[in-house]
ZADO-1210 file (C-alpha; in nm, 4 decimals, padded with zeros to 6 digits):
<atoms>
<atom x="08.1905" y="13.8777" z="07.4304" code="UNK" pos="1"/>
<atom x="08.3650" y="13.7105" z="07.7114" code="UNK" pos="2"/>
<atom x="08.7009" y="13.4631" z="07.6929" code="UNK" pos="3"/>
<atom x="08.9146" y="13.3216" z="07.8868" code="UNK" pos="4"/>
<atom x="09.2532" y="13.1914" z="07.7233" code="UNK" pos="5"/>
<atom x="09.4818" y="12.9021" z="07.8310" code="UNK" pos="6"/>
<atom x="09.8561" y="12.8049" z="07.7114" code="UNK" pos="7"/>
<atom x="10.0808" y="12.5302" z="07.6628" code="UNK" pos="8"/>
<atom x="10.3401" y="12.4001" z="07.4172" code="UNK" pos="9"/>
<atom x="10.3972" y="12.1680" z="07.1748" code="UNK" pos="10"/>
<atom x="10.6908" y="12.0021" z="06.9924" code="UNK" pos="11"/>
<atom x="10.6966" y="11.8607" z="06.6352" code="UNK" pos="12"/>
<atom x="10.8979" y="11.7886" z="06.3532" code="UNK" pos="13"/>
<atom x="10.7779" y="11.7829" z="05.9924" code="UNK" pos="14"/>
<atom x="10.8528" y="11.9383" z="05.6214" code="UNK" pos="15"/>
<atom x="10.6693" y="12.1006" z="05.3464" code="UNK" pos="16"/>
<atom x="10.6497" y="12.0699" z="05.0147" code="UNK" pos="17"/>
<atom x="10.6310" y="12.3038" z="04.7511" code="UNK" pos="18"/>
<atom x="10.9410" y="12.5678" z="04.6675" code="UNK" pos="19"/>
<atom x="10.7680" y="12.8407" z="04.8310" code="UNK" pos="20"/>
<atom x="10.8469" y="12.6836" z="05.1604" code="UNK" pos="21"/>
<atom x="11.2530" y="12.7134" z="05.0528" code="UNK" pos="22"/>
<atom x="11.4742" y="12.5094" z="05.3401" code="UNK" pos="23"/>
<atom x="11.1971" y="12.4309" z="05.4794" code="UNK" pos="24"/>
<atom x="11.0939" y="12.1586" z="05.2292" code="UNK" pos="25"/>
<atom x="11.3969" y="11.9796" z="05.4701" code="UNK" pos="26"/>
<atom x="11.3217" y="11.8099" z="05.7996" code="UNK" pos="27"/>
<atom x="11.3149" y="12.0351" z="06.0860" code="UNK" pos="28"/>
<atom x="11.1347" y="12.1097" z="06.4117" code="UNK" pos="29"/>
<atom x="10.9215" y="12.3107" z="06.5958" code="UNK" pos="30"/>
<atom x="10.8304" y="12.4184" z="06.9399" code="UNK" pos="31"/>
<atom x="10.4899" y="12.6261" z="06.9450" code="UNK" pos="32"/>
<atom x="10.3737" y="12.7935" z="07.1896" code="UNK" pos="33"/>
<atom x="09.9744" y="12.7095" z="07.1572" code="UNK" pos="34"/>
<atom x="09.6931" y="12.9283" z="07.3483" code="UNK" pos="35"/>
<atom x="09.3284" y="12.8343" z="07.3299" code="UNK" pos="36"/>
<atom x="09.0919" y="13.1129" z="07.3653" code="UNK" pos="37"/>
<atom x="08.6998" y="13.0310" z="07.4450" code="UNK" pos="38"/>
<atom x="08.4657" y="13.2570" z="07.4075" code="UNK" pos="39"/>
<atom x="08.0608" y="13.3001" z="07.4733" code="UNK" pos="40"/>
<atom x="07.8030" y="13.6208" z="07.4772" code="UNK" pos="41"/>
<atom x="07.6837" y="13.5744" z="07.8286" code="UNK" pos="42"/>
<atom x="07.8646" y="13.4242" z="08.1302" code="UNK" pos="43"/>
<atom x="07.7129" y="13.0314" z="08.2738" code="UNK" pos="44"/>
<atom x="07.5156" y="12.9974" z="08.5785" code="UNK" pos="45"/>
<atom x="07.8665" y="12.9795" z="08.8135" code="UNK" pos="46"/>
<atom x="07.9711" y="13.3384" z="08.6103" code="UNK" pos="47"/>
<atom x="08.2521" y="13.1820" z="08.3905" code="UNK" pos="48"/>
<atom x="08.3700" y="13.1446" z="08.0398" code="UNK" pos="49"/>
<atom x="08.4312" y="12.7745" z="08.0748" code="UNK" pos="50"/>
<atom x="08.6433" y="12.5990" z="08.3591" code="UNK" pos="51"/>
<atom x="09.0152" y="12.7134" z="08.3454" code="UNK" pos="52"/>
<atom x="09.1220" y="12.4004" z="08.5152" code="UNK" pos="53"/>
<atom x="08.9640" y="12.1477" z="08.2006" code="UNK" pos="54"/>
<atom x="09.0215" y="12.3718" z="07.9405" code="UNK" pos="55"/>
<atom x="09.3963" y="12.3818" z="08.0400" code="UNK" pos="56"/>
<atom x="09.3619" y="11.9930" z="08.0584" code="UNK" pos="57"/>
<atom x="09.1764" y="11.9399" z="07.7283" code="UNK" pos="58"/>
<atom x="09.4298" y="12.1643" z="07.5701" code="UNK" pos="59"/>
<atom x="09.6986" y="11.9249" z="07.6562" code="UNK" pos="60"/>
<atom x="09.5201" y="11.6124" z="07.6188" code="UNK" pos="61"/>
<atom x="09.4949" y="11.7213" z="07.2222" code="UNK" pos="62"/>
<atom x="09.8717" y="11.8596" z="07.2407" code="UNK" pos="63"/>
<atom x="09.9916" y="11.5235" z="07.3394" code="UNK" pos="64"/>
<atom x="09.8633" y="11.3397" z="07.0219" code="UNK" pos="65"/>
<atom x="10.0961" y="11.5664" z="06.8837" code="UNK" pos="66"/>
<atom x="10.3825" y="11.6299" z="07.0882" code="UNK" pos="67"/>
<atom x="10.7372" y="11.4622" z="06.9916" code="UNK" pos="68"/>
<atom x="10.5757" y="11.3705" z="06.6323" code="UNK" pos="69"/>
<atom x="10.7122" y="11.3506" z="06.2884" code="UNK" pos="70"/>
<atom x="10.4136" y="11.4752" z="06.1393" code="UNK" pos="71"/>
<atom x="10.5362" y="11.3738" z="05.8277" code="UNK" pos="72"/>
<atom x="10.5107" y="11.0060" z="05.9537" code="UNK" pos="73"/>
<atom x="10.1440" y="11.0541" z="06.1114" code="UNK" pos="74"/>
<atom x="09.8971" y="10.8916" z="05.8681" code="UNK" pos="75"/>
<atom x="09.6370" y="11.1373" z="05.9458" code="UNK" pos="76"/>
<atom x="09.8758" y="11.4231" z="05.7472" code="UNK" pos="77"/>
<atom x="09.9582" y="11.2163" z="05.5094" code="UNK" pos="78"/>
<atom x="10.0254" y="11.4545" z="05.1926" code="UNK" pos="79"/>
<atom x="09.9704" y="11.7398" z="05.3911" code="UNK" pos="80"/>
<atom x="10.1545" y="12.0655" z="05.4463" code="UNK" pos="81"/>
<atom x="10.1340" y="12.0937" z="05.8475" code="UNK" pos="82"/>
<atom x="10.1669" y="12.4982" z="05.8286" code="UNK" pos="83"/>
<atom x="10.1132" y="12.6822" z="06.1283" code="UNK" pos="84"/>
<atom x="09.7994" y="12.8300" z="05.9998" code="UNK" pos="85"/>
<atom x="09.6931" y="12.4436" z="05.9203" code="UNK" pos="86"/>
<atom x="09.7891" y="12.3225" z="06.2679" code="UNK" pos="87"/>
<atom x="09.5710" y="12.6042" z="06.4398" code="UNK" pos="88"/>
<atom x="09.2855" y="12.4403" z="06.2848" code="UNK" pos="89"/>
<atom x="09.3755" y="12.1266" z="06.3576" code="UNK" pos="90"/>
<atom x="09.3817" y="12.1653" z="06.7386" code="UNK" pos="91"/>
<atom x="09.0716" y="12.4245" z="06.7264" code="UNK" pos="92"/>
<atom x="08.8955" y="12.1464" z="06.5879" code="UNK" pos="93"/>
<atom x="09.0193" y="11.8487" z="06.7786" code="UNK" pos="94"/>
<atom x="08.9423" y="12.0889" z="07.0749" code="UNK" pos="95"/>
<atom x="08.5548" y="12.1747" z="06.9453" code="UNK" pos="96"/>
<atom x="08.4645" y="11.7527" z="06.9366" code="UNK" pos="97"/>
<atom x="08.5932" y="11.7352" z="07.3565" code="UNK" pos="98"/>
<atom x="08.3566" y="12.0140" z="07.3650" code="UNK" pos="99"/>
<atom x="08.0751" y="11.8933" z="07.1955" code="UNK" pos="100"/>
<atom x="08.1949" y="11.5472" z="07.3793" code="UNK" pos="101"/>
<atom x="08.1324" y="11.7405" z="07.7430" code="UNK" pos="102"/>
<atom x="08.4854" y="11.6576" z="07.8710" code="UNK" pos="103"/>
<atom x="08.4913" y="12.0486" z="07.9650" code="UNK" pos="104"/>
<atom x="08.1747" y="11.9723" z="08.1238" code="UNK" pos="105"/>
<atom x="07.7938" y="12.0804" z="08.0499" code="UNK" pos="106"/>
<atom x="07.8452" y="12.4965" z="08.0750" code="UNK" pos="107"/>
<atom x="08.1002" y="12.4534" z="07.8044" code="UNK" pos="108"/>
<atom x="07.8085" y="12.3448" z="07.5652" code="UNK" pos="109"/>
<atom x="07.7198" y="12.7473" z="07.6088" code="UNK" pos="110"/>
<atom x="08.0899" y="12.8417" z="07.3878" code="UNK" pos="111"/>
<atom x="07.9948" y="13.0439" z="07.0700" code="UNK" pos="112"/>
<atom x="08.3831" y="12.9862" z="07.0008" code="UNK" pos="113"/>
<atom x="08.7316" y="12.8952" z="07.0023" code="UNK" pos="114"/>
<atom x="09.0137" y="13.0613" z="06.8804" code="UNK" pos="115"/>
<atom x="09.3904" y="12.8924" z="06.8598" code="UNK" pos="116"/>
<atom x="09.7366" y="13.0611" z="06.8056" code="UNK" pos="117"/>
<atom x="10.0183" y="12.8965" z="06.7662" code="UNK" pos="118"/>
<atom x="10.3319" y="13.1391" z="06.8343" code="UNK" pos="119"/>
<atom x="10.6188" y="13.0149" z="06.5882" code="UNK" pos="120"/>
<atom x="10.8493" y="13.2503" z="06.7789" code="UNK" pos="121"/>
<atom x="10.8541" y="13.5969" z="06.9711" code="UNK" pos="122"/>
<atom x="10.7668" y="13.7726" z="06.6091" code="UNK" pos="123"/>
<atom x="10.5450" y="13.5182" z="06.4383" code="UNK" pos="124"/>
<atom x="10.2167" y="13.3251" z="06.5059" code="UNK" pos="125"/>
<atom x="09.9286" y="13.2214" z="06.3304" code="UNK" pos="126"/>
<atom x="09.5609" y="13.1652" z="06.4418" code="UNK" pos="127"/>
<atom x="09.2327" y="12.9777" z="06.3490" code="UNK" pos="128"/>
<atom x="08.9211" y="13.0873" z="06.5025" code="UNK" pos="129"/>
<atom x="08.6042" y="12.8811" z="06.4749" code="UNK" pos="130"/>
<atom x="08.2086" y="12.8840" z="06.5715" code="UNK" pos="131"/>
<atom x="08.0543" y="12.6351" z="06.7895" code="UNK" pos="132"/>
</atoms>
């Protein structure tokens, strides 16, 4: 299987309920460090993965709808815990529809996958990998 991987950042703020989460049921933020990986069985006709240059835009183009956010605030998350594990999904997904859309053009259509991490710090990061 090839990949290629790409990597920005994102900034939110949100809380958590449930006491399992502990201070964290309290406002506070977050600055993850987000990398997209795409994969596919066999190389396109120009011997790639998918263009580096629109997956790194696409990546931020779905980062931005949730950069310097109150999540809790965001009617789409209403009621929901915004983990990291839930986020990784979150962007995976947003990031399957642009493919599916073509805005990382027609060899993209070839992905069998993406995979997301979001890096909560130097020692902590959670991922969501999904089939296309």
């Amino acid at each position: 299987m090839f990949s290629i991987t790409v990597r920005d950042h994102v900034m939110i703020a949100h809380s958590f309920r449930g006491e399992v989460f502990g201070p964290a049921q309290r406002l506070h933020g977050a600055t993850f460090v987000v990398d997209a990986r795409f994969t596919r069985a066999e190389l396109d006709s120009d011997n790639i993965v998918v263009d580096i240059g629109l997956a790194t835009e696409e990546l931020g183009k779905v980062l931005a709808d949730l950069n310097y956010r109150n999540l809790d605030d965001e009617p789409a998350f209403a009621g929901i815990n915004t983990s990291t594990e839930f986020l990784a999904k979150v962007i995976a997904d947003r990031l399957a529809k642009r493919v599916r859309a073509g805005a990382l053009g027609e060899g993209a259509r070839g992905l069998a996958g993406i995979e997301v991490t979001l890096h909560e710090s130097h020692v902590a990061w959670a991922s969501y990998e999904r089939f296309l």
